[in-house]
Backbone as numpy.savetxt, mean C-alpha at the origin, in Angstrom:
# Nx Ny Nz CAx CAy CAz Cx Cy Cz
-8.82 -12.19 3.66 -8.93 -11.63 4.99 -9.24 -10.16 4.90
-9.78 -9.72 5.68 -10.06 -8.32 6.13 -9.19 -7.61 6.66
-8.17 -7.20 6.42 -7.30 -6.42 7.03 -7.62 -5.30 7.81
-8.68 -4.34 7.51 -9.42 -3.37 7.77 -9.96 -3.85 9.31
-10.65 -5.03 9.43 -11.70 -5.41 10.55 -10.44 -5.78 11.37
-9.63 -6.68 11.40 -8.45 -7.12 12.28 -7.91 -6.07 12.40
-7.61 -4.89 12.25 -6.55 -3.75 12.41 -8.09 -3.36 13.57
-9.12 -3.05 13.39 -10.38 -2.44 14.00 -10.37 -3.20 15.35
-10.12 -4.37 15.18 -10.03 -5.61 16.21 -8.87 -5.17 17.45
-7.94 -5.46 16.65 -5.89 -5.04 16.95 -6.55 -3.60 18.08
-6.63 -2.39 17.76 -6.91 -1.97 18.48 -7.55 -1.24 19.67
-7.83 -2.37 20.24 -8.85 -2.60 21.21 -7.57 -3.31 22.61
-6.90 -4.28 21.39 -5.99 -4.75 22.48 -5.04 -4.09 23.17
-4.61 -4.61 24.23 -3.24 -4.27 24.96 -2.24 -4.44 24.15
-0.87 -3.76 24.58 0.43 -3.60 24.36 0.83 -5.45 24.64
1.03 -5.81 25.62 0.74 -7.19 25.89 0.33 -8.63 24.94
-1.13 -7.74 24.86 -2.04 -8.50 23.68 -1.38 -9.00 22.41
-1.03 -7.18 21.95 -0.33 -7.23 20.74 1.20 -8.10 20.55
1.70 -8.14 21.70 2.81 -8.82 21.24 3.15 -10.32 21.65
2.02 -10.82 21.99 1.34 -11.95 22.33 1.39 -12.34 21.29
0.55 -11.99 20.55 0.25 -12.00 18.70 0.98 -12.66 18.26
1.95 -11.06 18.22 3.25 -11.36 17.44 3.76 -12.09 17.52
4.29 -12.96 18.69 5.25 -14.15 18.83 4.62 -15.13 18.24
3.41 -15.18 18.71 2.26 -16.41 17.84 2.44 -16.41 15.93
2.40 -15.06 15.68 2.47 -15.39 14.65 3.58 -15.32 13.91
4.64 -15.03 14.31 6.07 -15.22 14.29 6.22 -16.70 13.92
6.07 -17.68 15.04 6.61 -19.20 14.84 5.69 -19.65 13.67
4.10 -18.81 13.53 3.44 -19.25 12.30 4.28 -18.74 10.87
4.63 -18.05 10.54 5.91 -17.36 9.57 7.05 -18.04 9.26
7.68 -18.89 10.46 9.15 -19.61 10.11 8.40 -21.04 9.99
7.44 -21.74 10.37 6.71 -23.07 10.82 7.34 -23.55 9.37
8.30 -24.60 9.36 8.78 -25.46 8.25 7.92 -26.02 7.28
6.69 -26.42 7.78 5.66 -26.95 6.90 5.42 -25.94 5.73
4.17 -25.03 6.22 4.49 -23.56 5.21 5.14 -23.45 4.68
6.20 -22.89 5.12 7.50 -22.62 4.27 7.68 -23.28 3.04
7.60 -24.76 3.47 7.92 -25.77 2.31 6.72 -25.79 1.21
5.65 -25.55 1.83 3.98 -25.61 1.21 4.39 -24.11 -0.26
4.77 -22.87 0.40 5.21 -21.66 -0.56 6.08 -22.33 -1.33
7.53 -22.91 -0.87 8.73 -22.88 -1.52 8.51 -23.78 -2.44
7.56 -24.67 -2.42 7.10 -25.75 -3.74 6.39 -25.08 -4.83
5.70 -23.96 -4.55 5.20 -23.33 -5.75 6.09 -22.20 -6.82
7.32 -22.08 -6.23 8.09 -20.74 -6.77 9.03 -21.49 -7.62
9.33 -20.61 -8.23 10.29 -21.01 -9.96 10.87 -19.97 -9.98
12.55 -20.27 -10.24 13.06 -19.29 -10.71 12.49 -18.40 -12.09
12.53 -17.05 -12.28 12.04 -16.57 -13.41 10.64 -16.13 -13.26
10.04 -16.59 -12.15 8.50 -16.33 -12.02 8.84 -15.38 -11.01
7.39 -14.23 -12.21 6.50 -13.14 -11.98 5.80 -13.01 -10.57
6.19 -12.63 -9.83 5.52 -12.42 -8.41 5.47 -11.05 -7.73
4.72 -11.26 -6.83 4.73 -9.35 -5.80 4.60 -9.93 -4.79
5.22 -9.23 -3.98 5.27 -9.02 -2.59 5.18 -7.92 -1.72
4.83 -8.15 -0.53 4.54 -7.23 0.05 5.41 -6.71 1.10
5.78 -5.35 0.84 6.92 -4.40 1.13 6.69 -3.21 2.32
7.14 -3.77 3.69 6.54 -3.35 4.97 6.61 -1.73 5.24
8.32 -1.65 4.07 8.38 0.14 4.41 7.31 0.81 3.32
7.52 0.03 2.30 6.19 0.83 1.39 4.93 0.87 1.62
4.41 -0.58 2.41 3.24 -0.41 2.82 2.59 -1.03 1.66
3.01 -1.46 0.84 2.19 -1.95 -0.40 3.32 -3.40 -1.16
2.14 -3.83 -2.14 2.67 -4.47 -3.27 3.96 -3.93 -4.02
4.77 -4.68 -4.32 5.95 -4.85 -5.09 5.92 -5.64 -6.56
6.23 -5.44 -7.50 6.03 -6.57 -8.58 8.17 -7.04 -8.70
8.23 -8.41 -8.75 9.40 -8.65 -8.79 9.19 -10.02 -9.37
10.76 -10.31 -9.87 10.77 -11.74 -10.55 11.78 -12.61 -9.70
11.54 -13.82 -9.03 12.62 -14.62 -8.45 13.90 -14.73 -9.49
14.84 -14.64 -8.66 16.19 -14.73 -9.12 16.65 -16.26 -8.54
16.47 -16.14 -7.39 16.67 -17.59 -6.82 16.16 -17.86 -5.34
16.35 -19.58 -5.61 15.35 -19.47 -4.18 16.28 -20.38 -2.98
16.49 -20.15 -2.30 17.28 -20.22 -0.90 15.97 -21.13 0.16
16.93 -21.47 1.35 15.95 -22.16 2.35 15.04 -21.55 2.68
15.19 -20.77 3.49 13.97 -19.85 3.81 13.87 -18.52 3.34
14.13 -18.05 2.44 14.42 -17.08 1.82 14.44 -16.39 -0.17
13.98 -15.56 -0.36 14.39 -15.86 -1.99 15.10 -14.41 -2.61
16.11 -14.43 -3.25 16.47 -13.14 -4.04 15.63 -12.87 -5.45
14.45 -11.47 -5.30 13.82 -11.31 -6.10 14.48 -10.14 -6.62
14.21 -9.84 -8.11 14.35 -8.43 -8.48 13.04 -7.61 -8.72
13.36 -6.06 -7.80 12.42 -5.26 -8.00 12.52 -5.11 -9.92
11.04 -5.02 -10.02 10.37 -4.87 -11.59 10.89 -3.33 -11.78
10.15 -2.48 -10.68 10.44 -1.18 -11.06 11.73 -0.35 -11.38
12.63 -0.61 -10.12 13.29 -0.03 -10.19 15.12 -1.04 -9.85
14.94 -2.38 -10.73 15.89 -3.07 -10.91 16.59 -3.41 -10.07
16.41 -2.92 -8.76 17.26 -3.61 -6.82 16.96 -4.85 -6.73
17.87 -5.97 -6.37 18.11 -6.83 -6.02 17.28 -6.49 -4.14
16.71 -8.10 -4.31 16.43 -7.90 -2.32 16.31 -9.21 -2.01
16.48 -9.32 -0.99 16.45 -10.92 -0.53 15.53 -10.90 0.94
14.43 -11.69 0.00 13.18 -11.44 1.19 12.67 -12.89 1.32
11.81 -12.60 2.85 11.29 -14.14 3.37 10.17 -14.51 2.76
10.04 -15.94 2.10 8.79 -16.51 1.88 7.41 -15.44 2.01
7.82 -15.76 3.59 6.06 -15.19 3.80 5.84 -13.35 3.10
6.94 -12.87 2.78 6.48 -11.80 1.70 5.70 -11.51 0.57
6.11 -12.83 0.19 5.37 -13.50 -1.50 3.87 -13.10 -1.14
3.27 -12.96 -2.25 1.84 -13.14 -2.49 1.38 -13.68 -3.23
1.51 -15.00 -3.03 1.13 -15.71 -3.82 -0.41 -16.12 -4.62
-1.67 -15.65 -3.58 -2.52 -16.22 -3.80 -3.45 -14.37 -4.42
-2.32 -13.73 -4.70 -2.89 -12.29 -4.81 -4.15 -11.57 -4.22
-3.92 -11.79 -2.55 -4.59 -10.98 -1.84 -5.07 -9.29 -2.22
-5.52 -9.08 -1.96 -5.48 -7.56 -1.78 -5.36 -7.07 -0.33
-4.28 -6.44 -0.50 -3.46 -5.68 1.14 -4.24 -4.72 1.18
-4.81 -4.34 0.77 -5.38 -2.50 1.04 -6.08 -2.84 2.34
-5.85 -1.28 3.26 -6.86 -1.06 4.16 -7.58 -0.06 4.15
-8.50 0.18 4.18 -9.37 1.32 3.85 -9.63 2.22 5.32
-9.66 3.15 5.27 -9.78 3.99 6.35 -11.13 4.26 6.77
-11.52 4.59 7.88 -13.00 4.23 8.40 -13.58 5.57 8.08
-15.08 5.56 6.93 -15.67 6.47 6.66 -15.59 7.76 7.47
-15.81 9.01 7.17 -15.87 10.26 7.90 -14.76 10.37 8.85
-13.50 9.92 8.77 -12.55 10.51 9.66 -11.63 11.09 9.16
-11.06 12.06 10.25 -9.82 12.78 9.74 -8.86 12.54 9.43
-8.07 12.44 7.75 -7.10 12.03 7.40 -6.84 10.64 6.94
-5.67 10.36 6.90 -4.86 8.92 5.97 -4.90 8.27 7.44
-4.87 7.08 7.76 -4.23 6.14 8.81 -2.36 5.66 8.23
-1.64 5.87 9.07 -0.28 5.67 8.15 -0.97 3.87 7.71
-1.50 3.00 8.28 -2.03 1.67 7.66 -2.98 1.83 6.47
-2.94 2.72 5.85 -4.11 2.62 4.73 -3.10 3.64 4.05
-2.01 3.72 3.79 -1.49 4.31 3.21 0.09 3.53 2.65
0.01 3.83 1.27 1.32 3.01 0.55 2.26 4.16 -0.75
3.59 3.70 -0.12 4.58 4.75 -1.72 3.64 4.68 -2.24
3.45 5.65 -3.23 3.31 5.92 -4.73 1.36 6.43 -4.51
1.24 6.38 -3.55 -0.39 6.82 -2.95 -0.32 8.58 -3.47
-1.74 8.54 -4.59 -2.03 10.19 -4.79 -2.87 11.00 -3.06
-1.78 11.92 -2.68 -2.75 12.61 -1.49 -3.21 14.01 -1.78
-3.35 14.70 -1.16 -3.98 16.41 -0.96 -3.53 16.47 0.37
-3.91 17.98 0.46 -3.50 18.54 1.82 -3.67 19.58 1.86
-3.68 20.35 2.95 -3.84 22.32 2.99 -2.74 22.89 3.67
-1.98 23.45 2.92 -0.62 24.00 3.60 -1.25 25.25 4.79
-0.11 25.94 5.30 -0.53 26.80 6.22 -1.46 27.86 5.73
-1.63 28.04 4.55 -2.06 29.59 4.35 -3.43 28.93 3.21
-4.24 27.36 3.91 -5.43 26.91 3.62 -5.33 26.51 2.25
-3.79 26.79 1.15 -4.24 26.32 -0.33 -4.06 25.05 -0.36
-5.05 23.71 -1.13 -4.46 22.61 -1.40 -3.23 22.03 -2.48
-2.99 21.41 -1.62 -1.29 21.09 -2.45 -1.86 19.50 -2.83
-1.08 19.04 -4.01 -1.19 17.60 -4.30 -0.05 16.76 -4.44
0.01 15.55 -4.13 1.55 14.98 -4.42 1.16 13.43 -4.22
2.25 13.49 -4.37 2.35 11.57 -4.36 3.12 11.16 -2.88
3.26 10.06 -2.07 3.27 9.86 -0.83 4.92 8.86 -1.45
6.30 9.71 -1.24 7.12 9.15 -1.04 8.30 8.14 0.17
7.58 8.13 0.99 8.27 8.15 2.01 6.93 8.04 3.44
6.88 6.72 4.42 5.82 6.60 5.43 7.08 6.77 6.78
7.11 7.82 7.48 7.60 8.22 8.64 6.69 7.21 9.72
7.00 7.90 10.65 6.28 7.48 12.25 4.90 7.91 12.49
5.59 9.27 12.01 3.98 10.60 12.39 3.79 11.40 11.06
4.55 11.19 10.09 4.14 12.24 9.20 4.41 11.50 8.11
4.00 11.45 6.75 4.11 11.16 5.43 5.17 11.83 4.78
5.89 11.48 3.92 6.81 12.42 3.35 6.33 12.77 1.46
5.51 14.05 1.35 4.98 14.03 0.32 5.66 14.61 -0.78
6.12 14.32 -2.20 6.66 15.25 -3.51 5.36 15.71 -4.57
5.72 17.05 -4.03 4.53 17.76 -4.54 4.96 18.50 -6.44
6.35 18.73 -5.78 6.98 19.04 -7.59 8.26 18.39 -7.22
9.33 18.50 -8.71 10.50 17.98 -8.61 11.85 18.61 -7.41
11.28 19.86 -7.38 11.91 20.83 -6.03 11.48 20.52 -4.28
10.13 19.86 -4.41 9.79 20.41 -3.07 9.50 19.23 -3.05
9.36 18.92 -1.36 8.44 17.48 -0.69 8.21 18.27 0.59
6.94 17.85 1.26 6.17 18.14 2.67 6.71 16.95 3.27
6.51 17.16 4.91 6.53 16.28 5.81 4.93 16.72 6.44
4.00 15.99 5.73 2.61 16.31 6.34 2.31 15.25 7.34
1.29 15.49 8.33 0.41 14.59 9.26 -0.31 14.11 8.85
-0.73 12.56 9.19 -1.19 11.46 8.25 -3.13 12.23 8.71
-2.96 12.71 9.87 -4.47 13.77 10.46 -4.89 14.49 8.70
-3.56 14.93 8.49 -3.74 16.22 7.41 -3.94 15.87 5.57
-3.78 14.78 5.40 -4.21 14.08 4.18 -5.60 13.76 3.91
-5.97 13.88 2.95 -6.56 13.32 2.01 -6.68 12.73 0.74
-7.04 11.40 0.60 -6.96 10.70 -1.02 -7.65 11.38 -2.25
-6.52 11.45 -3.29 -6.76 12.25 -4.28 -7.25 10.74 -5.14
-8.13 11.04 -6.03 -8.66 10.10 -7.35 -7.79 9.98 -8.19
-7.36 9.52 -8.50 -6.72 9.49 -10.35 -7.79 9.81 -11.32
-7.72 10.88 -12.07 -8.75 11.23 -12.90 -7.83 10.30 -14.10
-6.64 10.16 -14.62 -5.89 9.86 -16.39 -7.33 8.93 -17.06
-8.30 7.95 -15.98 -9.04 7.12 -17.22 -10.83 8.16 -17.36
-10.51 9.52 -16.81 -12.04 10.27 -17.63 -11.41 10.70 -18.76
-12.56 11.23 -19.34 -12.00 12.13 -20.84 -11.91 13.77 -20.06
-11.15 14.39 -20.46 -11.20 15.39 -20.14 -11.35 16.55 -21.42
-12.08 16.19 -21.94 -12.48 16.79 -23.50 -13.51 16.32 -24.06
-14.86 16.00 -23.16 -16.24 15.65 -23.93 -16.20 16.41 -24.91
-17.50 15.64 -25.25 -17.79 16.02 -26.99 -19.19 17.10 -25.96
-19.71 17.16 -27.74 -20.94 18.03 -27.22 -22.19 17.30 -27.08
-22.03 16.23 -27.10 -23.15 15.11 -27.35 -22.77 14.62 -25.84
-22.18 14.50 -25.05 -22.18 14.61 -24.26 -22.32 14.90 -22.76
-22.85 16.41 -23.26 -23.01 17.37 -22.46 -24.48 17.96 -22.47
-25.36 17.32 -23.76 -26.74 17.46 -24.05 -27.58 17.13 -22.73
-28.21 18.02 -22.41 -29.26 18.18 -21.64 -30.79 17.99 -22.35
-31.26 16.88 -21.62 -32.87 17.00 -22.30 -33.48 17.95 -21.29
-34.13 18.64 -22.29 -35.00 19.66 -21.80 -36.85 19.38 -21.90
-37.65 19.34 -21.12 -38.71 18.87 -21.57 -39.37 20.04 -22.25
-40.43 19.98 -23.07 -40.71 20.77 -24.18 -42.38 21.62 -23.11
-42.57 22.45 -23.36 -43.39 23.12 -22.70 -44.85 23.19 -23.57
């Protein structure tokens, strides 16, 4: 699915609309069939991710056990116990990302997940860089060093690259320029 085009879709609608939806797809979420369709594929001990509404992203976790509608996984990362619904699982390893619509200003808090590299321009225009700990209402909560974190506007971000897979030490063969001969 397109997450990107349905979010593009989403708002267009009413308040109404939207929670029209929701109820719709609510009873699609608990619907016993499903449920049972997921809960037949999971094994205790199995490697899974899910998707984590305050992070906004993928989770990697291992079932601990599996309950009626429900399963206790352990976070991979950081060893928390959680007890989350079926429809969290990802089973068929979607990709959640939403991408933000070319040439606009800033992060959408929906295209944004923990552990996201951002930028930004503090008051006095220098860019700051950090990692996106924390998705507020209206503002991102960014750790820029081990001392400091911003509460920036999702308006005021921008996605930083991960450079770790360039070389940052070409050779000189590398850097050879052909020159045509005169």
């Amino acid at each position: 699915m397109d997450y990107t085009a349905i979010l593009e879709a989403l708002n267009k609608a009413s308040l109404f609309d939207l929670h029209r939806l929701q109820s719709a797809i609510y009873q699609e979420l608990i619907n016993p069939v499903r449920v049972e369709q997921i809960k037949a594929q999971l094994k205790v001990g199995q490697a899974i991710s899910y998707f984590d509404p305050q992070a906004n992203g993928l989770i990697d976790a291992v079932i601990l056990k599996i309950q009626k509608t429900r399963c206790l996984v352990r976070n991979v990362k950081d060893q928390k116990n959680w007890n989350i619904p079926f429809y969290y699982i990802n089973l068929d390893g979607v990709d959640t990302a939403i991408q933000p619509k070319p040439h606009t200003t800033g992060i959408p808090r929906s295209a944004l997940h923990i552990g996201a590299r951002v930028g930004f321009k503090d008051r006095n225009h220098q860019e700051l860089f950090g990692v996106v700990i924390r998705l507020n209402p209206k503002t991102a909560t960014v750790k820029i060093s081990e001392q400091h974190t911003w509460l920036v506007h999702y308006q005021q971000l921008f996605p930083v690259i991960d450079s770790t897979g360039y070389d940052t030490n070409p050779t000189q063969a590398s850097l050879f320029i052909e020159q045509d001969e005169e």
